[in-house]
C-alpha positions in Angstrom: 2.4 110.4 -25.3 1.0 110.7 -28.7 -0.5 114.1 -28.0 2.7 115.1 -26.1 4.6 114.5 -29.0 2.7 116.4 -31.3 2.2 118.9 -29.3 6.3 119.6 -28.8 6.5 119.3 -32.5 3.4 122.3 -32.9 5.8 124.0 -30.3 8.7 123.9 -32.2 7.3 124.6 -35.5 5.6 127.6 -34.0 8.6 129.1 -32.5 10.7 128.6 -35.9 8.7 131.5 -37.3 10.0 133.8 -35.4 13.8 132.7 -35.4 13.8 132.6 -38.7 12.8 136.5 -38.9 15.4 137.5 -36.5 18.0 135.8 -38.7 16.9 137.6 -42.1 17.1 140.9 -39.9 20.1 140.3 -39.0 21.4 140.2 -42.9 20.3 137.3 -44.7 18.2 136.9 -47.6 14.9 134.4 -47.3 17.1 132.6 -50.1 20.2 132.1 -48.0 18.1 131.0 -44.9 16.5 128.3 -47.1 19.6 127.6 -48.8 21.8 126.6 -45.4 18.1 124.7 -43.7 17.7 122.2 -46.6 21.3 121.9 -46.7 21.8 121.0 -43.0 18.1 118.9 -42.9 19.7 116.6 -45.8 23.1 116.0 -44.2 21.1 114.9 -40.8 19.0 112.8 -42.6 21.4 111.5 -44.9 24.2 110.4 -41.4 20.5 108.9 -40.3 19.9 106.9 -43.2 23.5 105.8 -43.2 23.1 104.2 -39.5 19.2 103.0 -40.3 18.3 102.0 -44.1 21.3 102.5 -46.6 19.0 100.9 -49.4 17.4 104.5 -49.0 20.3 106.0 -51.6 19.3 103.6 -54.2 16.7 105.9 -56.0 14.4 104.3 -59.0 14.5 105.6 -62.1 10.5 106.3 -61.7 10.6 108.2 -58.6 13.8 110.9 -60.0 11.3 112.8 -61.7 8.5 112.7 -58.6 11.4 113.9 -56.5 12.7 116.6 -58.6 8.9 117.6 -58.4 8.9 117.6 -54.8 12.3 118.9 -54.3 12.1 121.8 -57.0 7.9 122.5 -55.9 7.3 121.0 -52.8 10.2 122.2 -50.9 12.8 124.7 -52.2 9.4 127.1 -53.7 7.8 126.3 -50.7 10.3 127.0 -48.0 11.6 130.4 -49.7 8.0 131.6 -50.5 7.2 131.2 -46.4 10.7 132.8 -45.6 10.4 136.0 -47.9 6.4 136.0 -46.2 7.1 136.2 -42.9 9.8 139.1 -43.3 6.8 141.2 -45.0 3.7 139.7 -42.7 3.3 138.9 -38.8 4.9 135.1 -38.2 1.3 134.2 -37.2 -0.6 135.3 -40.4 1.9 134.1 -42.9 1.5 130.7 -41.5 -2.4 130.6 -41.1 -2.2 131.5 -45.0 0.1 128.8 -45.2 -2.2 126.6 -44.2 -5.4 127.3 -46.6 -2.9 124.5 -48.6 -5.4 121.8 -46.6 -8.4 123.2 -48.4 -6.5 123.1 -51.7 -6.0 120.0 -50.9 -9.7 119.1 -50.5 -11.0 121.1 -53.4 -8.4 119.4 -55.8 -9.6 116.2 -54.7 -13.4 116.8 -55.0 -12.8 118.7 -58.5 -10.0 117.0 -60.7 -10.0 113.3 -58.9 -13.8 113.2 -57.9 -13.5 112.1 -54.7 -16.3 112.5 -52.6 -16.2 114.8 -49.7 -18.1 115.8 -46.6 -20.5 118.4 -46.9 -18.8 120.2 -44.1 -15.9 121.3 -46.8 -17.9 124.0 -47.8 -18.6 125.3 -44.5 -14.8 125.0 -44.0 -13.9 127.3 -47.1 -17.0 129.8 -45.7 -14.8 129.5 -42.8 -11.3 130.0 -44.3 -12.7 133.1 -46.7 -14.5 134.9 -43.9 -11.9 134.5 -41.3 -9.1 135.4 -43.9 -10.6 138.7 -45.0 -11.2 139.7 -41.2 -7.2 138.9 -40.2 -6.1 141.1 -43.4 -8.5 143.5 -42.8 -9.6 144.0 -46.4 -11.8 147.0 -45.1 -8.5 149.1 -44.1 -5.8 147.2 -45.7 -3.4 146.7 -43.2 -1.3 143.8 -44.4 1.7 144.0 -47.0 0.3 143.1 -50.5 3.0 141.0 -51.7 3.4 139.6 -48.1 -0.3 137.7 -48.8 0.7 136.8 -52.3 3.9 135.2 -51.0 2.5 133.4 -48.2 -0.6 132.1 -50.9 2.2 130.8 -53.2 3.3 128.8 -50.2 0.4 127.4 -49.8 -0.5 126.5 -53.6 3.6 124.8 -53.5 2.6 122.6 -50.3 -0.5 121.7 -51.7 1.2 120.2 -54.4 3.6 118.7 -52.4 0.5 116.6 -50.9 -0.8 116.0 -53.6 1.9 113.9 -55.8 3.4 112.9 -52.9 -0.1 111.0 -51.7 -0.9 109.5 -55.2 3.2 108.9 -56.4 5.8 108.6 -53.3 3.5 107.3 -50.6 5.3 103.6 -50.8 8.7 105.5 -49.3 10.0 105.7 -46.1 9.3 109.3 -45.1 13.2 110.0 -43.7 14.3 108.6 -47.5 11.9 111.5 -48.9 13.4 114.3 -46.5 17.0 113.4 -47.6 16.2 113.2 -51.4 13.6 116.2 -52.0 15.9 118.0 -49.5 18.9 117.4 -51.1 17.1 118.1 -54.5 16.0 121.6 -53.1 19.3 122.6 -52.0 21.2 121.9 -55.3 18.2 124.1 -56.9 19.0 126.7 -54.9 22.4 126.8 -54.6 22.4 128.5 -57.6 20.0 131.3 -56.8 20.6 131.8 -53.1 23.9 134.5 -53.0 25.5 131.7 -50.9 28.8 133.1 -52.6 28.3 136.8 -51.6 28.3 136.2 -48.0 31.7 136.8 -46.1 33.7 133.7 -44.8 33.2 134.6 -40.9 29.2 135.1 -41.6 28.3 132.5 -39.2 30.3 135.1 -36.3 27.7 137.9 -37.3 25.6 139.2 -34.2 22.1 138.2 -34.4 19.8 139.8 -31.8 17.2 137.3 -30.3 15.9 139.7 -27.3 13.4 140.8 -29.6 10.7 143.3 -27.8 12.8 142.1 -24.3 16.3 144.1 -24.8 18.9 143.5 -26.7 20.4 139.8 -26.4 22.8 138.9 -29.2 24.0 135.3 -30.1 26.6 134.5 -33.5 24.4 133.7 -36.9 25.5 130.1 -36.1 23.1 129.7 -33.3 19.4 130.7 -35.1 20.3 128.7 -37.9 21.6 125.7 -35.9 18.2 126.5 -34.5 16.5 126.2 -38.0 18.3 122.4 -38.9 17.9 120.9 -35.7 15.0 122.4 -33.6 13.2 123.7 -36.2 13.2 121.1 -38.9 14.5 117.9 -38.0 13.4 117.5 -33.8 10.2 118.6 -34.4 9.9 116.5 -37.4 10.9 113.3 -35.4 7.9 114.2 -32.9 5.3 114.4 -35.2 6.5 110.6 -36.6 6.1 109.6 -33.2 2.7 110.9 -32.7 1.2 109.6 -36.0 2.4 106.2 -34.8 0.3 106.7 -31.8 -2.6 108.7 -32.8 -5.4 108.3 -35.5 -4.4 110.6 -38.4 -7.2 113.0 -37.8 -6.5 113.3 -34.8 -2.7 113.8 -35.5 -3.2 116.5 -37.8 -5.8 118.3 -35.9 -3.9 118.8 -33.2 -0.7 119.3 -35.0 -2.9 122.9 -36.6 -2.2 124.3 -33.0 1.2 125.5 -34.5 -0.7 128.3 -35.5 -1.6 129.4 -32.1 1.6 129.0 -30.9 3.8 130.5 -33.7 0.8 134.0 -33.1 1.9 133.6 -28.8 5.7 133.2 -29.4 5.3 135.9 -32.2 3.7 138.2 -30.2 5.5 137.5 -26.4 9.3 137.2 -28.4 8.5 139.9 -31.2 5.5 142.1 -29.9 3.5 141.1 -33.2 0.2 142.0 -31.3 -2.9 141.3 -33.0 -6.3 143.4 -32.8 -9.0 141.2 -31.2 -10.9 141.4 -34.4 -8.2 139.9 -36.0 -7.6 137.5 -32.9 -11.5 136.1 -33.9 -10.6 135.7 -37.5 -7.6 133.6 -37.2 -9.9 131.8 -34.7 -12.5 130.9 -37.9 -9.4 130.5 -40.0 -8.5 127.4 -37.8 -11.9 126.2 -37.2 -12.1 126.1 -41.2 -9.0 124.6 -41.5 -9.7 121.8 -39.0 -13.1 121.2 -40.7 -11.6 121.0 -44.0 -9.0 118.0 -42.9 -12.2 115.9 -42.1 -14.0 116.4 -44.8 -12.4 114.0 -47.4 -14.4 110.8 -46.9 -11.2 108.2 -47.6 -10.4 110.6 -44.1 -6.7 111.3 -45.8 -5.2 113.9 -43.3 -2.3 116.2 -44.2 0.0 118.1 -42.0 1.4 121.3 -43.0 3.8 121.1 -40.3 6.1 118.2 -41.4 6.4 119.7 -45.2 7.5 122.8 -44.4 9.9 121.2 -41.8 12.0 118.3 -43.7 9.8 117.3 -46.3 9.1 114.1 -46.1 5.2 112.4 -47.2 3.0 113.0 -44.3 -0.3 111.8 -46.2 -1.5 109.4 -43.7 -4.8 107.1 -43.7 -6.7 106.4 -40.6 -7.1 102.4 -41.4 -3.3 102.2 -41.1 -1.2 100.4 -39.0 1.2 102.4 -36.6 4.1 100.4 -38.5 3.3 101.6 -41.5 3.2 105.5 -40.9 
C-alpha cells in the first residue's frame, strides 16, 4: 500500500502541471493562481487541524520567524516561480528543473554544514548537468530563457525550504506547517497577486481543458478546485501515508516518478511532445536526481513533491518510526 500511495500522490502532482497551465490561459496571472491555491490549502488544513490538534494554532514565538521564512521563501517564491515557469516551458521540463533543488540540497550540506556524503553525489551532478544541457538543447537553444531561470529560482526557493525546515521546524507536525507557512504565503501575496482586478463572476469564466483533444470547457471554479484539493492537499495526504509505510529512500525515490508522469499527462492532455534526444536527457536528469537523494550518508531524503504541494516539512530519516513521520 505504501507504494500505492505514493504512487497516486506522483500521479496527482504530475497532472497538476498541466491544470495549472490551462487555468493561466484561460486569464489568470501565475500570481492569482498561487494566490487562490495557498489560500484554499490553508483553510483545508486549518477545518483539519480544528477536528485533529487545536494546540496547532498556538505558534512559539521562536518558530514566527522560521515560518515567515518558510511561508515568504519556501512557499509563496516557490509556488509563483514554478507557476510563471510552466506558462514559458513544457510542464515536464519546468518540473525536472524544479527538482535539481535535491542536489542543492546535497551540495549545501557537504559545503557549509560538512556533512559527509557518498561519493556517488558527484556522479549525480555529472548526471543532472549532462542531462540538463541535453533537455534544453544548449546546442540550438530551444527553450524560453527566462522559462529556465524561473523554473531554477524554484528550485534554489525549495531547497531552502529543506533546508531550515530540516535543521529548525522538524519537531512540528507537518499539517501544523502547511496551515501556518500556507497561510503566511497567502497574506504575502495578497498584496501582489491583482486578486482585486479580477471581475466578481471570475470563477464562471470558460476554461478549456480538451487541450490537444477538442475543445471541452468547464467554469474557472473547477481547475482551481482541482489545484486545492487534488492537486495540493489529496495528493499530499498520500504521500504521508506512504512515508509511514515505506523507508524514506525509498519514499522519495519513488515519489521522483512525478516527473515522468507530469512529461505523459503533458504530452497525451497538451501535446508537449518531446524529441527522443531530449526524452534520454530527462532520463539522466532523474537517474541524477535519484542518486543525489542517496548520497547524504545521515540518508536524509527530501521530496520535492509535498513542498510544492502544501508545504509542510517532509525531511524524513530512515531510522524513524512510522509514528513519527
Amino acid at each position: 500500500m505504501g507504494y500505492v500511495y505514493a504512487l497516486l500522490a506522483a500521479v496527482l502532482f504530475g497532472a497538476n502541471g498541466s491544470v495549472t497551465k490551462a487555468t493561466m490561459e484561460a486569464g489568470l496571472t501565475p500570481a492569482q493562481v498561487t494566490e487562490f491555491r495557498l489560500v484554499g490549502t490553508a483553510i483545508i488544513a486549518g477545518l483539519v487541524l480544528l477536528v485533529i490538534d487545536r494546540r496547532a494554532f498556538r505558534l512559539p514565538r521562536s518558530q514566527w520567524l522560521i515560518m515567515i521564512v518558510l511561508g515568504v521563501f519556501g512557499v509563496a517564491l516557490l509556488q509563483a516561480t514554478y507557476a510563471a515557469a510552466v506558462q514559458l516551458l513544457p510542464v515536464g521540463i519546468a518540473l525536472l528543473l524544479e527538482y535539481t533543488a535535491v542536489v542543492m540540497v546535497a551540495l549545501v550540506a557537504y559545503f557549509i554544514f560538512r556533512e559527509p556524503v557518498k561519493a556517488r553525489l558527484w556522479v549525480a551532478i555529472a548526471f543532472v548537468l549532462l542531462g540538463l544541457a541535453v533537455v534544453a538543447q544548449v546546442w540550438a537553444s530551444t527553450l524560453d530563457a527566462l522559462g529556465v531561470v524561473l523554473a531554477l529560482a524554484a528550485a534554489v526557493c525549495l531547497a531552502l525550504y529543506f533546508l531550515i525546515g530540516e535543521r529548525q521546524v522538524a519537531r512540528t507536525s507537518p499539517l501544523a506547517v502547511s496551515f501556518w507557512t500556507m497561510s503566511i504565503a497567502a497574506v504575502f501575496w495578497s498584496f501582489v497577486s491583482g486578486w482585486w482586478e479580477l471581475s466578481p463572476g471570475f470563477l464562471t469564466t470558460p476554461v478549456d481543458l480538451g487541450g490537444v483533444h477538442g475543445e471541452f470547457l468547464v467554469p474557472m471554479a473547477v481547475p482551481l478546485a482541482w489545484n486545492i484539493l487534488l492537486g495540493s492537499f489529496a495528493p499530499f495526504l498520500l504521500s504521508l501515508a506512504a512515508l509511514g509505510r515505506l523507508p524514506a529512500t525509498v519514499a522519495g525515490i519513488t515519489a521522483s516518478s512525478e516527473v515522468v508522469f507530469a512529461f505523459a499527462v503533458a504530452w497525451i492532455w497538451l501535446g508537449e511532445a518531446l524529441t527522443l534526444v531530449q526524452v534520454i536527457g530527462a532520463a539522466v536528469v532523474l537517474a541524477g536526481v535519484i542518486l543525489a537523494q542517496t548520497a547524504r550518508v545521515s540518508k536524509t531524503v527530501v521530496d520535492a513533491d509535498l513542498a510544492l504541494a502544501t508545504g509542510p516539512i517532509t525531511i524524513v530519516r530512515e531510522s524513524d518510526s512510522p509514528s513519527r513521520t
